[in-house]
mmCIF file of the N, C-alpha and C atoms, coordinates in Angstrom:
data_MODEL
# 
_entry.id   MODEL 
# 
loop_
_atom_site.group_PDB 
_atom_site.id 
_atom_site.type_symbol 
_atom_site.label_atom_id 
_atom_site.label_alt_id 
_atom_site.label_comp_id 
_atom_site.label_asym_id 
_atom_site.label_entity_id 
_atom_site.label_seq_id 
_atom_site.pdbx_PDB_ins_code 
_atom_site.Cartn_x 
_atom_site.Cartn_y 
_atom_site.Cartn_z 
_atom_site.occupancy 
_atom_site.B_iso_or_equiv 
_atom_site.pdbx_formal_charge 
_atom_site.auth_seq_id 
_atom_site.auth_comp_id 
_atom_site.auth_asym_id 
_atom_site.auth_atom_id 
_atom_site.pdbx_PDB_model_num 
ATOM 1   N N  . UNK A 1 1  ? 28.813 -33.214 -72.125 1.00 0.00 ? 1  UNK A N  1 
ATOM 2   C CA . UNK A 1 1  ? 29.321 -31.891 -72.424 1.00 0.00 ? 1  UNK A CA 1 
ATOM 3   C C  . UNK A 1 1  ? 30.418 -31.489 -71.442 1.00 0.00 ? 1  UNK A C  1 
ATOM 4   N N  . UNK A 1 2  ? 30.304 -31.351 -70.146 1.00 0.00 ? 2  UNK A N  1 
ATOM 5   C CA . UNK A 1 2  ? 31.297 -31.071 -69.328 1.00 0.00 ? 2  UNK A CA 1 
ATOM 6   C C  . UNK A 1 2  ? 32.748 -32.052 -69.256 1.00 0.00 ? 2  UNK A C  1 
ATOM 7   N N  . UNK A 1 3  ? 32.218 -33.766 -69.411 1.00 0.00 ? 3  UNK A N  1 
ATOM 8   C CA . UNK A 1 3  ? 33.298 -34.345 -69.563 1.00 0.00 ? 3  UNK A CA 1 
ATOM 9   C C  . UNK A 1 3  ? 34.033 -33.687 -70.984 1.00 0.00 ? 3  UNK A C  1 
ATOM 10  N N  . UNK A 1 4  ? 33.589 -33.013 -72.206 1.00 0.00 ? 4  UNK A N  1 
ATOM 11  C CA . UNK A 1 4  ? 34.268 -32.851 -73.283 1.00 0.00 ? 4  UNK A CA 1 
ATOM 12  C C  . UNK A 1 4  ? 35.065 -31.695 -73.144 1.00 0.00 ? 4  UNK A C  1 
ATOM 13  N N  . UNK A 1 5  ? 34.298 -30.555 -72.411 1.00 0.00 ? 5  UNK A N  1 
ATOM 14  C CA . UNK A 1 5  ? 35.292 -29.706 -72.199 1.00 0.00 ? 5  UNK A CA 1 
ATOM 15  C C  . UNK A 1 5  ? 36.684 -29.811 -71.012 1.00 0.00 ? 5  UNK A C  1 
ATOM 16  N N  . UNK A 1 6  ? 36.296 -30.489 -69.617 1.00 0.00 ? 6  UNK A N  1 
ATOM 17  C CA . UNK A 1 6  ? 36.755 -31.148 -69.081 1.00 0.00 ? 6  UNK A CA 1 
ATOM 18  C C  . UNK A 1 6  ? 38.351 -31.812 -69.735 1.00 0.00 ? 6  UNK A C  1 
ATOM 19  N N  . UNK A 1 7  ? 37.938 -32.488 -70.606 1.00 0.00 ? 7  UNK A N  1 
ATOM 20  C CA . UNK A 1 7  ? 38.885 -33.052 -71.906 1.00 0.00 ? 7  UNK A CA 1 
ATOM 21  C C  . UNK A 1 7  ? 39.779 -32.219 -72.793 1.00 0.00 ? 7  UNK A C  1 
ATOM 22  N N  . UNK A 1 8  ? 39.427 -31.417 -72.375 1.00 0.00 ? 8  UNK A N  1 
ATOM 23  C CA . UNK A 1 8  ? 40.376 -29.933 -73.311 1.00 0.00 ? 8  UNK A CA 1 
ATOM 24  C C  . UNK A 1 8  ? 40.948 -29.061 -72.609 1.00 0.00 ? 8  UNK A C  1 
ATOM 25  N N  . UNK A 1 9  ? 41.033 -29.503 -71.436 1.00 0.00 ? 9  UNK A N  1 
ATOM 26  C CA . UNK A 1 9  ? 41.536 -28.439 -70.371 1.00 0.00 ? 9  UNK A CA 1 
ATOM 27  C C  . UNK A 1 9  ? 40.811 -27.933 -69.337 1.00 0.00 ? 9  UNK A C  1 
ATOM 28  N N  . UNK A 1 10 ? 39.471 -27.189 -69.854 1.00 0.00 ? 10 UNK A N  1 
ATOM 29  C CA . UNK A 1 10 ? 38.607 -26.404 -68.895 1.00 0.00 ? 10 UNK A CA 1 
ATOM 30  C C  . UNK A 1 10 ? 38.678 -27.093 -67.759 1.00 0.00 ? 10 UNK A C  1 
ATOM 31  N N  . UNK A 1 11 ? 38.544 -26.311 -66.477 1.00 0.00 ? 11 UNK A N  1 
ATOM 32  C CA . UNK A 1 11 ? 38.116 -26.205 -65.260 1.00 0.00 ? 11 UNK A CA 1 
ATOM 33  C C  . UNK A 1 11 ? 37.354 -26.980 -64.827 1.00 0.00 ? 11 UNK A C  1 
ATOM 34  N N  . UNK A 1 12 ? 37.151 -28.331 -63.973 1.00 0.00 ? 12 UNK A N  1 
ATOM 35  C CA . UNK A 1 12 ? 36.038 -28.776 -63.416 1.00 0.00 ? 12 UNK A CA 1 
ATOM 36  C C  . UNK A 1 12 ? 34.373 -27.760 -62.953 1.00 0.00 ? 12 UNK A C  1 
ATOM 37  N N  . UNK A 1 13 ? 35.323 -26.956 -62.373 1.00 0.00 ? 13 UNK A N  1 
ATOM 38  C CA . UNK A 1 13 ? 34.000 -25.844 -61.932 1.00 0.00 ? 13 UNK A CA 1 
ATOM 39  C C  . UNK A 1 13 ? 33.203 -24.966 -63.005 1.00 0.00 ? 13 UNK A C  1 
ATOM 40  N N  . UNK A 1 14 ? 34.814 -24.632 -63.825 1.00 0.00 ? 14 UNK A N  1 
ATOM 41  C CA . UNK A 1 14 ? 33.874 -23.678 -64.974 1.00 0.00 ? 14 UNK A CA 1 
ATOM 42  C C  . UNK A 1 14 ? 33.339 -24.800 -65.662 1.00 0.00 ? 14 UNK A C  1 
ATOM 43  N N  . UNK A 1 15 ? 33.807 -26.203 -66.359 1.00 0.00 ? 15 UNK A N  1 
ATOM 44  C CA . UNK A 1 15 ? 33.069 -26.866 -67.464 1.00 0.00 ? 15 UNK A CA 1 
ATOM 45  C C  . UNK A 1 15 ? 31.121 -27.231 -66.279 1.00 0.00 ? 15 UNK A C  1 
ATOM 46  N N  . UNK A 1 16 ? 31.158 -27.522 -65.148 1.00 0.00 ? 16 UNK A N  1 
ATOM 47  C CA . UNK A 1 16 ? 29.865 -27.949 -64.664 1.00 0.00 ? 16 UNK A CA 1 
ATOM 48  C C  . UNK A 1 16 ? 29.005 -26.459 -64.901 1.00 0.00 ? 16 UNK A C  1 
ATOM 49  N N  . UNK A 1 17 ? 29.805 -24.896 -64.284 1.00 0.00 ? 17 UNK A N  1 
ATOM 50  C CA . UNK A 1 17 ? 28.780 -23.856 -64.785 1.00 0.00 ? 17 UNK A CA 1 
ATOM 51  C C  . UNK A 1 17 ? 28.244 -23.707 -66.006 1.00 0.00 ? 17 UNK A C  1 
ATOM 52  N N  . UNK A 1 18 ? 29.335 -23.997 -67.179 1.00 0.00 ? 18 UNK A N  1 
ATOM 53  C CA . UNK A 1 18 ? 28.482 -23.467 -68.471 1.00 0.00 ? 18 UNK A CA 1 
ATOM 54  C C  . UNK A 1 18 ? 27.714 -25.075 -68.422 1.00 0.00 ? 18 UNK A C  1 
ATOM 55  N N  . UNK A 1 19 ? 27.968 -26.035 -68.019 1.00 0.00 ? 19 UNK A N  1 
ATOM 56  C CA . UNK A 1 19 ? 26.734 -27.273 -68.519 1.00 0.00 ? 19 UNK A CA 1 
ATOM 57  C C  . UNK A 1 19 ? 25.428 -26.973 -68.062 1.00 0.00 ? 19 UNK A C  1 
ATOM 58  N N  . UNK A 1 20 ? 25.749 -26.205 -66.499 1.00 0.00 ? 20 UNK A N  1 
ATOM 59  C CA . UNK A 1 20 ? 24.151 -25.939 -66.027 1.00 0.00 ? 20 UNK A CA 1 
ATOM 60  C C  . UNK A 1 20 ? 23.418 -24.814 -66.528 1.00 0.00 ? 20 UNK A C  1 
ATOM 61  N N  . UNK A 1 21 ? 24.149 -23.952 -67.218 1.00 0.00 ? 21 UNK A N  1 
ATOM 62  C CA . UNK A 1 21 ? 23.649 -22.622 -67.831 1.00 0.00 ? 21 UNK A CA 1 
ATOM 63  C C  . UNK A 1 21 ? 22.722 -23.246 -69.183 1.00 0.00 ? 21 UNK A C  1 
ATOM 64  N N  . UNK A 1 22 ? 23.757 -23.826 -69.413 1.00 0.00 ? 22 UNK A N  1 
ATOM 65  C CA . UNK A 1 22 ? 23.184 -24.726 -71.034 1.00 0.00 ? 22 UNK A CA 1 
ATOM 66  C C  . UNK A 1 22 ? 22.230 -25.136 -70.976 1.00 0.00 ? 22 UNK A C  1 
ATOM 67  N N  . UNK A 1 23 ? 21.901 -26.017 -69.831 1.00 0.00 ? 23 UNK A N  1 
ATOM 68  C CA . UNK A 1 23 ? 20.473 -26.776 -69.450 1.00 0.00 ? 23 UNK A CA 1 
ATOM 69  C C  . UNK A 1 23 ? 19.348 -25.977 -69.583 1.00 0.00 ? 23 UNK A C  1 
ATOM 70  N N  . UNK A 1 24 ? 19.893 -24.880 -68.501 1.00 0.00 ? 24 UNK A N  1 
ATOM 71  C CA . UNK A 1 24 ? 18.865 -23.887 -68.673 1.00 0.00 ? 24 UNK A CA 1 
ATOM 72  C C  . UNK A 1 24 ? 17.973 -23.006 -69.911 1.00 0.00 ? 24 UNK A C  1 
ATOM 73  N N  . UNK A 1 25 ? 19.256 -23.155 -70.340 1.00 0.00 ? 25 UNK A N  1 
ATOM 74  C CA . UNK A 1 25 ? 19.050 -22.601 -72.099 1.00 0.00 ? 25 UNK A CA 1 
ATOM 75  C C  . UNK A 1 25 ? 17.895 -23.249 -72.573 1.00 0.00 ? 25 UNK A C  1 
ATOM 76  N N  . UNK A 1 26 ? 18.419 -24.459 -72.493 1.00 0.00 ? 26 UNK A N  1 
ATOM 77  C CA . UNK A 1 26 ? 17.631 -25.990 -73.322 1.00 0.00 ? 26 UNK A CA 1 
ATOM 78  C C  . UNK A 1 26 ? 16.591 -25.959 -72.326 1.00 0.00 ? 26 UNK A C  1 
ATOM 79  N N  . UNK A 1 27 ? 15.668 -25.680 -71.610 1.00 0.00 ? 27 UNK A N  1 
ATOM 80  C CA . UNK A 1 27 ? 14.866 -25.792 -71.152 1.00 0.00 ? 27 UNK A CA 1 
ATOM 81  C C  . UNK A 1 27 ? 13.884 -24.586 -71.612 1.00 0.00 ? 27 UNK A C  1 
ATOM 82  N N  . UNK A 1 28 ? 14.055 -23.141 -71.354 1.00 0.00 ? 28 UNK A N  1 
ATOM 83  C CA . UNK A 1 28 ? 13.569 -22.436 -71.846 1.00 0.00 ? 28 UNK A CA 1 
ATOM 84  C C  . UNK A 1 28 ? 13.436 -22.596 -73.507 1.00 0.00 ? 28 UNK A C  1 
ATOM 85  N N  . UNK A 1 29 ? 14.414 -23.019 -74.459 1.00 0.00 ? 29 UNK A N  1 
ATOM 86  C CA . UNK A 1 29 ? 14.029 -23.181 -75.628 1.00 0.00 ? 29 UNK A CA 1 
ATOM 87  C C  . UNK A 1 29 ? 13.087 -23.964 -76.067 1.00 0.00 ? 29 UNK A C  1 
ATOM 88  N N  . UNK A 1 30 ? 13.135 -25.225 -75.239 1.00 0.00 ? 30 UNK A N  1 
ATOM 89  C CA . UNK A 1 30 ? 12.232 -26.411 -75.490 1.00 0.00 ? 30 UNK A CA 1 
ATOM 90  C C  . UNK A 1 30 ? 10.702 -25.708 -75.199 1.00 0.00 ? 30 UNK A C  1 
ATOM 91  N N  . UNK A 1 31 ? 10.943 -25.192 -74.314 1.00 0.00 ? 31 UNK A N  1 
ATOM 92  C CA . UNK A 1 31 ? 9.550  -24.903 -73.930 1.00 0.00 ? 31 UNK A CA 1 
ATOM 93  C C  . UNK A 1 31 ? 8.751  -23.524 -74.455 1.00 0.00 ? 31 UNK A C  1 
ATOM 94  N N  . UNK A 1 32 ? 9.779  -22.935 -75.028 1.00 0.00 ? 32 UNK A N  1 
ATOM 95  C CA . UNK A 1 32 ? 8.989  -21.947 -76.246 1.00 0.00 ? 32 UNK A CA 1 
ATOM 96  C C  . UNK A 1 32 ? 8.724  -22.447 -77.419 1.00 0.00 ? 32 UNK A C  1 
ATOM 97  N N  . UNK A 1 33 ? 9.402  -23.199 -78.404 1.00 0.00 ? 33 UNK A N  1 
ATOM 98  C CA . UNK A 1 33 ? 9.413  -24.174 -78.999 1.00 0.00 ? 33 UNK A CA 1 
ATOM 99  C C  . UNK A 1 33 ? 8.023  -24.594 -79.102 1.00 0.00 ? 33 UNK A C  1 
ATOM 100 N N  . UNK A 1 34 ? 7.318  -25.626 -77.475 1.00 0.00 ? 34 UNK A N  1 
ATOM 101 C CA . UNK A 1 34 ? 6.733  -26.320 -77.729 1.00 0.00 ? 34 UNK A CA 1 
ATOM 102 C C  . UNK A 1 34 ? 5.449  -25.363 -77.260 1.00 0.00 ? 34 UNK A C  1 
ATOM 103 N N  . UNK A 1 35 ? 5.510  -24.292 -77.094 1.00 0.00 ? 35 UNK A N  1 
ATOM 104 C CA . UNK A 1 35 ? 4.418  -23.469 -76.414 1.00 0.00 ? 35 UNK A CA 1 
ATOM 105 C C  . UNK A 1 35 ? 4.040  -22.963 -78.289 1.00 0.00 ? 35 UNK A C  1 
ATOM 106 N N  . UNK A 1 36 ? 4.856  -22.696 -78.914 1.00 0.00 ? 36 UNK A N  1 
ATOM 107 C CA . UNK A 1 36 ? 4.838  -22.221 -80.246 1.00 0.00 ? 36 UNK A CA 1 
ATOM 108 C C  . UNK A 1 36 ? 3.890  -23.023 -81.177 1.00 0.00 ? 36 UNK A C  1 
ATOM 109 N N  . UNK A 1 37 ? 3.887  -24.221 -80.977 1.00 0.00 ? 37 UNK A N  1 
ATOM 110 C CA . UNK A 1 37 ? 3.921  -25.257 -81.798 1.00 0.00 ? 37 UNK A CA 1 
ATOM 111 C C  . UNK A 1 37 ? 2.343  -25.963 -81.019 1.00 0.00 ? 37 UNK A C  1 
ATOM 112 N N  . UNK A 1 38 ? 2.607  -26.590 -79.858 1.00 0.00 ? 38 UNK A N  1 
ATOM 113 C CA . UNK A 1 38 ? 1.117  -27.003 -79.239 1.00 0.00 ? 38 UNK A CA 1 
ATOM 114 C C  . UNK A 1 38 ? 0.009  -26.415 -77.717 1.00 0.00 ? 38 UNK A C  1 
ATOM 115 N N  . UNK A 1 39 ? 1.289  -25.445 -76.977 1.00 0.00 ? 39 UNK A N  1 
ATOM 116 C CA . UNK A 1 39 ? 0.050  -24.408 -76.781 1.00 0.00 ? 39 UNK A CA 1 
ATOM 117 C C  . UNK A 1 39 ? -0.503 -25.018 -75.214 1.00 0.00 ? 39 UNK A C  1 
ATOM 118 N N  . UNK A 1 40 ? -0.956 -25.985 -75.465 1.00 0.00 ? 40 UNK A N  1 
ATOM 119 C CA . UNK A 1 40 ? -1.871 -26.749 -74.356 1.00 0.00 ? 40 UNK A CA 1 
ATOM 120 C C  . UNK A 1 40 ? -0.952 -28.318 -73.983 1.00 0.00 ? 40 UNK A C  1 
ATOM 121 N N  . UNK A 1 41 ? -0.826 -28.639 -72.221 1.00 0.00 ? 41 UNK A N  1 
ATOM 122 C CA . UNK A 1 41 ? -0.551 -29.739 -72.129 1.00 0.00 ? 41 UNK A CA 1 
ATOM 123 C C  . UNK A 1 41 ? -1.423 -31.322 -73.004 1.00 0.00 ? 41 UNK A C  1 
ATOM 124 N N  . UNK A 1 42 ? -0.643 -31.924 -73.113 1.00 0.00 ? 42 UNK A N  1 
ATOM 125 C CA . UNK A 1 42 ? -0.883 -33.249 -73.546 1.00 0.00 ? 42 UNK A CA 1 
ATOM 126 C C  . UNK A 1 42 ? -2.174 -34.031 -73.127 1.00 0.00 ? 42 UNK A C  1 
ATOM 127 N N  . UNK A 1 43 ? -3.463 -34.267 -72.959 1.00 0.00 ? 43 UNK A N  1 
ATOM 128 C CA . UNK A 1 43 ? -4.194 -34.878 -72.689 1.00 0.00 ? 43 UNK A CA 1 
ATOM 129 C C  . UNK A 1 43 ? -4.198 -36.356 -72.063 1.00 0.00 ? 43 UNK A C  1 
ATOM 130 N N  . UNK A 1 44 ? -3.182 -36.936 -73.168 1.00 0.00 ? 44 UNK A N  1 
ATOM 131 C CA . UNK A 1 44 ? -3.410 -38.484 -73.098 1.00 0.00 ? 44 UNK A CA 1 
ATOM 132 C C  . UNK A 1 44 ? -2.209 -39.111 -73.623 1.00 0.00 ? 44 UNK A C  1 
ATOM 133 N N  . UNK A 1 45 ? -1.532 -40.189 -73.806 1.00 0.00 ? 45 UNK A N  1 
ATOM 134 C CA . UNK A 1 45 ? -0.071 -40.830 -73.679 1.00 0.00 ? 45 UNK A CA 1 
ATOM 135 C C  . UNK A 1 45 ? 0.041  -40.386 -74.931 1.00 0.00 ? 45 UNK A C  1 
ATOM 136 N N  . UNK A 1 46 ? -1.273 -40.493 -76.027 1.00 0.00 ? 46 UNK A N  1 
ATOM 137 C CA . UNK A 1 46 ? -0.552 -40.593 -77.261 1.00 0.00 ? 46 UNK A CA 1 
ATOM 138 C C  . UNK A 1 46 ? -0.379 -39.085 -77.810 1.00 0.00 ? 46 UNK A C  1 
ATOM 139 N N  . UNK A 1 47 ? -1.088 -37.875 -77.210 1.00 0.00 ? 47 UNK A N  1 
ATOM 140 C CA . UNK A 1 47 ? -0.162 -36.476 -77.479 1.00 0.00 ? 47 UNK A CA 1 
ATOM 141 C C  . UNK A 1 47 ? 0.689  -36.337 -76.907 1.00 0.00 ? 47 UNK A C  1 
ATOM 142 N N  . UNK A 1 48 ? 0.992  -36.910 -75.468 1.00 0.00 ? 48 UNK A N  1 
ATOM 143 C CA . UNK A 1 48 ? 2.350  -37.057 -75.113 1.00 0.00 ? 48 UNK A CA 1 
ATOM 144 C C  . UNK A 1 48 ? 3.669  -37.125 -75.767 1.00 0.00 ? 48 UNK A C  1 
ATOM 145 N N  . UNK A 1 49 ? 3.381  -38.396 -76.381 1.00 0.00 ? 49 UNK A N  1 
ATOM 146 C CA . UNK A 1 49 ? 4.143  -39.084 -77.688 1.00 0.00 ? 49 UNK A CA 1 
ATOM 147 C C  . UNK A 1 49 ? 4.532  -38.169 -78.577 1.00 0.00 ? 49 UNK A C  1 
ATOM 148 N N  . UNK A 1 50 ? 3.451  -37.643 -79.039 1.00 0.00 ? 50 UNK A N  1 
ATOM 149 C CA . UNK A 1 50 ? 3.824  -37.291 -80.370 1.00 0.00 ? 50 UNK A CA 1 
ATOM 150 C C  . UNK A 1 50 ? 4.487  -35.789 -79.798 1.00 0.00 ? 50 UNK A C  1 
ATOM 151 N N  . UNK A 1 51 ? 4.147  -34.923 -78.638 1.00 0.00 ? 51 UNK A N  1 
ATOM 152 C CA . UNK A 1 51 ? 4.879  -33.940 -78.608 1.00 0.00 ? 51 UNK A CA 1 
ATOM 153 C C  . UNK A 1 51 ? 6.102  -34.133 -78.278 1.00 0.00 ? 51 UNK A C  1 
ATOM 154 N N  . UNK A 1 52 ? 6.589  -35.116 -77.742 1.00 0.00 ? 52 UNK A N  1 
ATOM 155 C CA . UNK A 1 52 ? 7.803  -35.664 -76.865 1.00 0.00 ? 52 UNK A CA 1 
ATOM 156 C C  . UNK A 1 52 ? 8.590  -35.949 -78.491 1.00 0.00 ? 52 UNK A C  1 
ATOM 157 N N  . UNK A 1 53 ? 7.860  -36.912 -79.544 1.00 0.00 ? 53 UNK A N  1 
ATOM 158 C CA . UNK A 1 53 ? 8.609  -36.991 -80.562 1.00 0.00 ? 53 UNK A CA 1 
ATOM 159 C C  . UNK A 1 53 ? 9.183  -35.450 -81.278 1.00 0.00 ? 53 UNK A C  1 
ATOM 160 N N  . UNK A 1 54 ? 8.034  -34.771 -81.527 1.00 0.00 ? 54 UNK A N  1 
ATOM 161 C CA . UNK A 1 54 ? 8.632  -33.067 -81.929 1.00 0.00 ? 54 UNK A CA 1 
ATOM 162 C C  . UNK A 1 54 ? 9.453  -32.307 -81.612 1.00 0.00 ? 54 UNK A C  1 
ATOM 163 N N  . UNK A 1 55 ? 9.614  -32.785 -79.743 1.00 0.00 ? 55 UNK A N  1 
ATOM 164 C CA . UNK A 1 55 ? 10.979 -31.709 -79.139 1.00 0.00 ? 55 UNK A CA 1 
ATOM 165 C C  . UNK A 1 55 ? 12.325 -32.517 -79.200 1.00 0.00 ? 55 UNK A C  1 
ATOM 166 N N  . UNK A 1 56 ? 11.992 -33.955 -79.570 1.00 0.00 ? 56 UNK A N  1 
ATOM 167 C CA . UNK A 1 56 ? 13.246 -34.984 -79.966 1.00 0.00 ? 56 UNK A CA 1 
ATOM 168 C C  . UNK A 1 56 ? 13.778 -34.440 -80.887 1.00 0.00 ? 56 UNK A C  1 
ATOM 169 N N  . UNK A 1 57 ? 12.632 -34.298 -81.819 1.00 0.00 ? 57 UNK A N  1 
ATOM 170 C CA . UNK A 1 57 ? 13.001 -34.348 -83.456 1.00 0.00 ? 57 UNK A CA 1 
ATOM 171 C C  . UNK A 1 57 ? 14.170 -32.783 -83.215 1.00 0.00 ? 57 UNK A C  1 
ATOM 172 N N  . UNK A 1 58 ? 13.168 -31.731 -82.502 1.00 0.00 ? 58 UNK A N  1 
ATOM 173 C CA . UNK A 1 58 ? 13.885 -30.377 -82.598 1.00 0.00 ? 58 UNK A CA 1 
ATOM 174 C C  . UNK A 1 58 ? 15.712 -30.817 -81.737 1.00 0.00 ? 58 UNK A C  1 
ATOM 175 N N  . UNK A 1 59 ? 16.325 -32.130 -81.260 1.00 0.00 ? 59 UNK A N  1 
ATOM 176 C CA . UNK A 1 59 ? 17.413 -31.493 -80.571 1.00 0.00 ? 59 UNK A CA 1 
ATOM 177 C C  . UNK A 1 59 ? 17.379 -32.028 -79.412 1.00 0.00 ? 59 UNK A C  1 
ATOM 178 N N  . UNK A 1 60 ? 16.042 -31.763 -78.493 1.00 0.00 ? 60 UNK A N  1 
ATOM 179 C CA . UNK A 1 60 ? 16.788 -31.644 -77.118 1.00 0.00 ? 60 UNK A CA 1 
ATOM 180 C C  . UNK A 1 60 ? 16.627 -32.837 -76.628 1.00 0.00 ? 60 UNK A C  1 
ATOM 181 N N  . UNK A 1 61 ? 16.992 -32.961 -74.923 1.00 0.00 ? 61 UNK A N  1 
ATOM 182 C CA . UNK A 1 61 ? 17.370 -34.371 -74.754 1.00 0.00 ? 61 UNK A CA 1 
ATOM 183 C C  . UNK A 1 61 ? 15.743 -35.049 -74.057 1.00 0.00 ? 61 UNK A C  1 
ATOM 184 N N  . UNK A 1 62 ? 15.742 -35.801 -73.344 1.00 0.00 ? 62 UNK A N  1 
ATOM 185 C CA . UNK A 1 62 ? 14.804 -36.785 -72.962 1.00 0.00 ? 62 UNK A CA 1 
ATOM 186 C C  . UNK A 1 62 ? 14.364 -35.713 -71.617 1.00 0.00 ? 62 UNK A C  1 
ATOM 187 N N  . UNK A 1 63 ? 15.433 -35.846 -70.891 1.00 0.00 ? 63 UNK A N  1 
ATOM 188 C CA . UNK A 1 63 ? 14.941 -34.610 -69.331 1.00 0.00 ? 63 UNK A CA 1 
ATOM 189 C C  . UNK A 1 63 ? 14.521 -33.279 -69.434 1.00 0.00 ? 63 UNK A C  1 
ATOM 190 N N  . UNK A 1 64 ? 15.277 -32.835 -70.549 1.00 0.00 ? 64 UNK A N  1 
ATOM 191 C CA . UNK A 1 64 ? 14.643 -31.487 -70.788 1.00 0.00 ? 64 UNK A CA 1 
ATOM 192 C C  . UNK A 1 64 ? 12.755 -31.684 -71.418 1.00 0.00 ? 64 UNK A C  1 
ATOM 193 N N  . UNK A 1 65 ? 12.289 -32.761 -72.327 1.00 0.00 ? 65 UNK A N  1 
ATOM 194 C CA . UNK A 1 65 ? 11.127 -33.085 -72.650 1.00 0.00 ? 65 UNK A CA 1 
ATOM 195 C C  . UNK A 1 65 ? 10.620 -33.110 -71.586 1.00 0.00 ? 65 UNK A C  1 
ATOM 196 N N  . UNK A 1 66 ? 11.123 -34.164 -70.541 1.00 0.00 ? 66 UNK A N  1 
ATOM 197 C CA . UNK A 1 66 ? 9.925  -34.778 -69.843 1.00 0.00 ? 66 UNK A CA 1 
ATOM 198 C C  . UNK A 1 66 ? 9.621  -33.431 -68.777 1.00 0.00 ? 66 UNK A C  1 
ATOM 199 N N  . UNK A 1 67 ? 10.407 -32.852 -68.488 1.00 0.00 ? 67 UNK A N  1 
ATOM 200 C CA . UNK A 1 67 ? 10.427 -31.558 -67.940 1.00 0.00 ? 67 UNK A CA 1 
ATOM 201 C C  . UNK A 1 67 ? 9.184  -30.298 -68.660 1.00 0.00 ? 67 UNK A C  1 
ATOM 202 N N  . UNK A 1 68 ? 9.616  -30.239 -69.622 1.00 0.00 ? 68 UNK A N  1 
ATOM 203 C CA . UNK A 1 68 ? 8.313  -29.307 -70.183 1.00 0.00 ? 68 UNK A CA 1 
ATOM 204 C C  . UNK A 1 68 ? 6.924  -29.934 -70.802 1.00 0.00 ? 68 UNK A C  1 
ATOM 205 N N  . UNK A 1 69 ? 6.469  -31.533 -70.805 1.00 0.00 ? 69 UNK A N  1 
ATOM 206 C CA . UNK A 1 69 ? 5.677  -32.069 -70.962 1.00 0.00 ? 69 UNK A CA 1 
ATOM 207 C C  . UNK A 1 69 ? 4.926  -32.176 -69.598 1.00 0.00 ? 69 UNK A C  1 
ATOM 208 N N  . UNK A 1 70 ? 5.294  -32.340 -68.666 1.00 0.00 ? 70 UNK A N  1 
ATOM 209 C CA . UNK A 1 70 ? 5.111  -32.789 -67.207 1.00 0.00 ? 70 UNK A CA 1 
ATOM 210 C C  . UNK A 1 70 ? 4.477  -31.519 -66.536 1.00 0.00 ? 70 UNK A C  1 
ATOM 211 N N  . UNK A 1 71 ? 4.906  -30.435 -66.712 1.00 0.00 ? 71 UNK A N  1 
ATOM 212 C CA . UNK A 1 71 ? 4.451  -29.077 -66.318 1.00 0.00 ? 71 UNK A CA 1 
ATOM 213 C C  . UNK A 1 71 ? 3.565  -28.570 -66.656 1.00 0.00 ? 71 UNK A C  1 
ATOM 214 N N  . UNK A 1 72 ? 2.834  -27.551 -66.299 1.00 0.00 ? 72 UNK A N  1 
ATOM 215 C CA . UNK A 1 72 ? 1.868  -27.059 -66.828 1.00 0.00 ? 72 UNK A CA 1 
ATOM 216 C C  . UNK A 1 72 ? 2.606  -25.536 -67.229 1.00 0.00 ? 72 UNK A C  1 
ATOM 217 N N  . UNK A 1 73 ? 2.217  -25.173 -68.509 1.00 0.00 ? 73 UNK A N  1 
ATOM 218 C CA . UNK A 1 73 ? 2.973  -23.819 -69.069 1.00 0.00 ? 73 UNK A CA 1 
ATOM 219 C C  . UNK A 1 73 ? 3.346  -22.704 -68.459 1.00 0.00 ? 73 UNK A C  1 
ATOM 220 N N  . UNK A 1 74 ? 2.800  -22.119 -67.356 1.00 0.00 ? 74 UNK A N  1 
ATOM 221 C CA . UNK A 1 74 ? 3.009  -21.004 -66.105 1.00 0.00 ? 74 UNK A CA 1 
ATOM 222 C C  . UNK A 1 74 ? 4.282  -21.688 -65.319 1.00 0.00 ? 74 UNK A C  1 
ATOM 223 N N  . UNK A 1 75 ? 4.228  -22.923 -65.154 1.00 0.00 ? 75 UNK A N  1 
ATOM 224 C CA . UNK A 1 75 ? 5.469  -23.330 -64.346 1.00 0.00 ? 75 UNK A CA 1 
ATOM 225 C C  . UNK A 1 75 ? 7.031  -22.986 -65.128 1.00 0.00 ? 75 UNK A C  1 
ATOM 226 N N  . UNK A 1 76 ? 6.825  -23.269 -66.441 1.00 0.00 ? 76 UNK A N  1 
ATOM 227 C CA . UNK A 1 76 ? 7.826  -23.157 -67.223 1.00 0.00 ? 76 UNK A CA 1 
ATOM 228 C C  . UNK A 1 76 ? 8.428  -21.373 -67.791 1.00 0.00 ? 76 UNK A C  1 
ATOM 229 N N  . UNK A 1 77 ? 7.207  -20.868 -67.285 1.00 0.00 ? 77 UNK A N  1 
ATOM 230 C CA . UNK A 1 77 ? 8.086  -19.578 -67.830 1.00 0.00 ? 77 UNK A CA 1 
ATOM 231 C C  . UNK A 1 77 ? 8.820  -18.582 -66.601 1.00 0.00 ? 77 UNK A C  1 
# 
């Protein structure tokens, strides 16, 4: 993302602020999302899986998952 805007002109500094704002975005979304949807951390690899597949399916990337899978729900809000 930043290399694309980067690529169009923008600002080194401004394209890295809106990338880290974005993240942020994508983190809080993911994790309402998945608070919406399953509520309780993962037990065992294979709800792991399958929630990790759901926030794929929704969009976001691999770090933002492993980020709100890894946590326990109070950390994330």
């Amino acid at each position: 993302m930043a290399l694309e805007l980067r690529e169009k002109g923008v600002s080194e500094t401004l394209a890295d602020k809106a990338t880290a704002e974005m993240a942020k975005n994508d983190l809080a979304n993911a994790s309402a999302v998945w608070k919406k949807k399953f509520g309780n951390p993962p037990q065992n690899r294979e709800e792991w899986a399958k929630q990790a597949r759901f926030l794929q399916g929704r969009g976001f990337g691999f770090e933002i998952i492993k980020r709100v899978l890894n946590n326990t729900p109070e950390d994330l809000e």
